[in-house]
Every structure is written in structure tokens, then in C-alpha cells.
Phi, psi and omega in degrees: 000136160250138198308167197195299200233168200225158132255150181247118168257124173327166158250319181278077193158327212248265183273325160227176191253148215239132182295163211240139161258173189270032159242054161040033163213165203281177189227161162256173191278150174263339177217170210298320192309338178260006169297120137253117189271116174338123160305150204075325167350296170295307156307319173297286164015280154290321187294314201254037172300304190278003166256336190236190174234133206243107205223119151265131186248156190186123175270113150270089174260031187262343169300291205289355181274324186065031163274307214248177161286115172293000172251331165293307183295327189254011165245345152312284178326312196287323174274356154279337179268343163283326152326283139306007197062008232288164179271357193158152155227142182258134212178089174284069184322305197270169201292330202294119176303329171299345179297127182295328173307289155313131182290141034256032171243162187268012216273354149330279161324324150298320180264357158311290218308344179276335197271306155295010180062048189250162169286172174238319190285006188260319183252138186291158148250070174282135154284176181228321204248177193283355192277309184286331198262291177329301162333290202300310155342298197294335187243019147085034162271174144298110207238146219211120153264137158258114162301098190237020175059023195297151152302079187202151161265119214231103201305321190235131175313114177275147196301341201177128153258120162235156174280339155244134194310322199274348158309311185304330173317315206271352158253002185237134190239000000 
């Protein structure tokens, strides 16, 4: 088969688990020792290895903040995507909302799309926060909540909402 469409996964909520701040919404993790990986993970992975193209999208602004590292984030990063297998990570350093890049904007999610040839209207986005479902809208995915009940308003309606990462199965086919 040949691949055509991706999934796109958030990294703090989605593929690994992201510490809660104390307004109930998550933060990212600083160093690779502190990954832990969403149950399942690995297995949802593998199972859509051979049909989809498996991508992380993913805002870091704690580099352009000077909270974090571009070398602590990319080694986070690099070992979740050797981990999981992932096909490409997508990465928005900076804080500016105005940014094309940064979700709630696509422009991540554009340049997979130039670099893999993909449909879009094919490929999935999960997600955890309202940033990531808006993404996925602005560039015309199929968008997947994991609902974690974050202190949030969630701007755009998502195509499916689930309460467990392994729920997205019984939907992405």
C-alpha cells in the first residue's frame, strides 16, 4: 500500500505524559529521564506503522522562553521519535501566537503535508488541548480529542472525542 496520509500526534498528553500545573493544565517535561510514555502508545504505533505516516507535531516554546534547552527538547524529541518509529517530528520553538507555525495555526502540519505528498482530508490529528484540534481544522484533518479535562476552553469542535489514547483505534481504521 502506499502511504498517502499521516497521523499526527501531539507530544505532551498524546506520546508522552505531561505533568498537570496547578491551573490544570499540562506542562512540558525538561529532560529525556523524565519521559514517560501514554499507555499504549507503542502499540497504537505499530499497529498504523504500515498505513499511515506517524508525525509529531509539537510546540516548544520553553527554548524561545529560555525555561528549556534546543538540546534538552531535541533530545527529548529525538527519543521518542526512535522509540515509537515515528516517520518525521514537526517542532514550533517559539512563544509568538502570530507565528504560522505554532498550533493553533498549520503551518507544521503544511509542510508534512508538502514533504510527504499527503491528503489531508485522510489524515488523522490527536490531540490533548484546543490548540491541536484548531490546527487540525485549519489545515482540513480529521481531529481526535483525548479529553483530559485540562482548565480550558476548546474553541473548535473536534471530529471525535475519546477518554483513552487506545479509543482512537476503534476510529482511525
Amino acid at each position: 500500500m502506499v502511504k498517502n496520509c499521516a497521523i499526527f500526534f501531539d507530544r505532551d498528553g498524546i506520546l508522552i505524559k505531561a505533568p498537570i500545573d496547578k491551573n490544570n493544565k499540562p506542562k512540558s517535561i525538561k529532560q529525556v529521564n523524565e519521559i514517560e510514555f501514554v499507555e499504549g502508545i507503542e502499540n497504537i504505533c505499530k499497529y498504523y506503522k504500515k498505513n499511515f505516516y506517524l508525525i509529531m507535531i509539537t510546540n516548544q516554546p520553553d527554548v524561545s522562553r529560555k525555561v528549556n534547552t534546543l538540546e534538552n527538547v531535541s533530545n527529548i524529541n529525538n527519543y521518542i521519535k526512535k522509540k515509537l518509529d515515528l516517520d518525521d517530528v514537526f517542532v514550533c520553538y517559539c512563544g509568538d501566537d502570530n507565528c504560522f507555525n505554532r498550533k493553533p495555526n498549520p503551518g507544521m502540519i503544511l509542510k508534512a503535508k508538502k514533504k510527504y505528498n499527503l491528503d489531508l482530508k485522510k489524515s488523522y490529528f490527536i490531540g490533548d488541548r484546543w490548540r491541536d484540534i484548531e490546527a487540525s481544522s485549519k489545515a482540513g484533518c480529521i481531529s481526535i480529542l483525548l479529553n483530559y479535562n485540562y482548565n480550558e476552553i476548546i474553541k473548535i469542535k473536534p471530529d471525535f472525542m475519546v477518554l483513552k489514547l487506545k479509543e482512537t483505534m476503534d476510529i482511525i481504521k
